[in-house]
N, C-alpha and C positions, 0 to 999 in steps of 0.2 A: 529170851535168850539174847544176850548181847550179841551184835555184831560183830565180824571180827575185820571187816574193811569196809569203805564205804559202799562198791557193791553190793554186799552182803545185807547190809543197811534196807537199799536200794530194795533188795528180793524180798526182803522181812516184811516192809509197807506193803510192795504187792501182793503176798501170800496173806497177810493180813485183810483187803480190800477186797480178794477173795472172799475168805472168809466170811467176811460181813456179809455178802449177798448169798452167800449159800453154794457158790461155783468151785469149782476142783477140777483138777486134769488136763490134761487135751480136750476132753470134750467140754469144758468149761472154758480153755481158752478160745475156741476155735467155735462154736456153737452158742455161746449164752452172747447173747448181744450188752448183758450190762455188766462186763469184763473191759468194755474199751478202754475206757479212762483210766483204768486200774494198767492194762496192757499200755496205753500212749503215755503214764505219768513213767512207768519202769525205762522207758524208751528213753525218756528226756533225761533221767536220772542220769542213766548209762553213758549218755551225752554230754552229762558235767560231768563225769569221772572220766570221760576222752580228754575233755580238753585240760580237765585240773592234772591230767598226768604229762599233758604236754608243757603247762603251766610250771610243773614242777612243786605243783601244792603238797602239802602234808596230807594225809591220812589221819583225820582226827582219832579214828578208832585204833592205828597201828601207831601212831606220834613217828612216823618214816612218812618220805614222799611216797608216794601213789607206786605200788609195786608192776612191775613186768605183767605178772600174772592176774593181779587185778583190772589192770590193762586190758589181754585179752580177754577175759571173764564181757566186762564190758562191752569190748568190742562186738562180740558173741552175742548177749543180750540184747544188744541196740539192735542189727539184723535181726534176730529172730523178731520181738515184740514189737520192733517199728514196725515190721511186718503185717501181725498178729493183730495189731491194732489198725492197721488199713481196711484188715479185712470184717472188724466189726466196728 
């Protein structure tokens, strides 16, 4: 499924790296300990979609700068999984 902003992008990888190891849910983010990297890589992502919307970057997947809503998707994601990922 294509993307449809770079967030989205951003969740696709992680739900993918999931994947691979076999983890799902809450109780896969919160519980499997080989979730971190997959949970700290989504973090950092969310981290360049902060500053590229400060930046004033394009959106490679929407060809528009970095949306409001994209913005806070982000913002949202970086707290929770920066989180999420301290904790494994």
């Amino acid at each position: 499924m294509r993307p449809i902003d770079l967030i989205d992008a951003a969740a696709q990888r992680h739900d993918y790296a999931y994947w691979k190891i076999g983890a799902s849910g809450v109780k896969g983010a919160l519980f499997d300990k080989r979730v971190g990297a997959a949970d700290a890589q989504l973090a950092i992502d969310a981290i360049g979609v902060i500053v590229d919307y400060h930046r004033g970057t394009i959106d490679p997947y929407t060809g528009k700068p970095i949306s409001e809503t994209t913005y806070g998707w982000a913002v949202k994601v970086e707290a929770l999984f920066g989180d999420i990922a301290v904790i494994n």
